[in-house]
N, C-alpha and C positions, 0 to 999 in steps of 0.2 A: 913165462909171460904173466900180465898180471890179470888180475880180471876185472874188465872194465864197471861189472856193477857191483863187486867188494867195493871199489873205490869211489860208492855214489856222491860221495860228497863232492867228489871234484865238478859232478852233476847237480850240485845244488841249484842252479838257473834253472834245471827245468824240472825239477820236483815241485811237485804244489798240494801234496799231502805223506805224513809222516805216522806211524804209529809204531812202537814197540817193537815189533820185529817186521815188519813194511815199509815199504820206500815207495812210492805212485808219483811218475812222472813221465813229461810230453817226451814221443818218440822221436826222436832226429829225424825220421825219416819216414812224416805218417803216411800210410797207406789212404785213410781218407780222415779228412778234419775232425779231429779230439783223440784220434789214435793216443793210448795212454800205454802204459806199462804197471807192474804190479809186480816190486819184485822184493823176495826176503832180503833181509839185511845179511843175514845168515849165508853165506854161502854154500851151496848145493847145488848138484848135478841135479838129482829128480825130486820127484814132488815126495820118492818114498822116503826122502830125509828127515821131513818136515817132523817137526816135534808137535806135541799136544797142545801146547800154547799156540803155537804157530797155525794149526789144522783148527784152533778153535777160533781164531781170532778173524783168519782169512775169508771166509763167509761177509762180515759187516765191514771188510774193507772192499767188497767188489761191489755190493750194494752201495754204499757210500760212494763209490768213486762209477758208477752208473749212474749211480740219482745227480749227482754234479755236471757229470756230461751230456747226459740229458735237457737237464737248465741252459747249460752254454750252448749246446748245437741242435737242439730242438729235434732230435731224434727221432725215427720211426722204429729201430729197432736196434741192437747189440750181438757182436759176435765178440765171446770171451775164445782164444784160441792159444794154448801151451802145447811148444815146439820141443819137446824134450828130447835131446841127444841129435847129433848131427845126422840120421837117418829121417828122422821126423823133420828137415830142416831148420835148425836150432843153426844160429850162426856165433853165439855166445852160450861158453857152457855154466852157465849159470841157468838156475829154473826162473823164467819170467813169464807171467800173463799178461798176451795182449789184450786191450779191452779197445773193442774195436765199435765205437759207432756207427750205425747206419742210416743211410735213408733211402726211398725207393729210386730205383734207378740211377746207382752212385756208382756201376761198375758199364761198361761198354757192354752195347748190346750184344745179344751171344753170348758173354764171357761169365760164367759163374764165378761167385765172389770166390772162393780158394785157389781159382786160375789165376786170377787178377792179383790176389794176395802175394801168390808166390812167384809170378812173374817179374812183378814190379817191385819185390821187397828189396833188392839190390841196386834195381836201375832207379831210383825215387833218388832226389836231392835233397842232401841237407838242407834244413833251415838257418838261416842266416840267425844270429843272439835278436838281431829286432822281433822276427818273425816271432822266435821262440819266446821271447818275453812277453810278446803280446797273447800271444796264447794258454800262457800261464797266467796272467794276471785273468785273462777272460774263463780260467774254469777259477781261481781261489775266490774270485767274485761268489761264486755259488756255493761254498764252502756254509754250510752252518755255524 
């Protein structure tokens, strides 16, 4: 089987930032508005692959791709959260960081945000290409 984020290009519509060995793009299926990804171009299982270029670089692409979402969704706060291996609920084996914006009271009352996270990571619906385009144009706006 192949794996779906080796083949980010076919993802090109919802990538909206690019560097060297990083691919950052909108999630099919965000858990709450500006849900992003953050994933090597490199294919890997865990994070223990990552090379020295890779582990140096990765720091100013989660800043960069924070400071952006933050401009587009006017944010109160960030959950960055890696799934690694299907025990950790990883549903693609590839390593990818979610970058998860927040704002007060964006989860059901009661419900802590890793409940709600992994409750609804399956049951949440694709965005339609309008949806997604629009939401990529609304973070490269913010782009420096």
């Amino acid at each position: 089987m192949t794996c779906p984020f080796c083949a980010w290009k076919k993802l090109r519509h919802q990538c909206f930032y690019e560097t060297q060995n990083f691919v950052c793009f909108y999630n099919i299926r965000p858990v709450f508005p500006g849900h992003s990804l953050i994933i090597p171009k490199r294919h890997m299982t865990t994070i223990l692959k990552m090379n020295e270029d890779e582990i140096e670089e990765f720091p100013s692409v989660v800043k960069l791709v924070m400071t952006i979402l933050k401009k587009a969704y006017k944010t109160d706060g960030f959950n960055i959260v890696l799934q690694e291996g299907r025990a950790a609920g990883a549903t693609i084996d590839h390593v990818h960081f979610h970058i998860l914006p927040r704002h007060k009271g964006d989860t059901p009352k009661d419900v802590d945000w890793e409940t709600y996270f992994y409750e609804c990571e399956l049951k949440r619906r694709k965005l339609t290409n309008a949806e997604m385009n629009r939401e990529v144009k609304k973070i490269k706006k913010q782009l420096p």
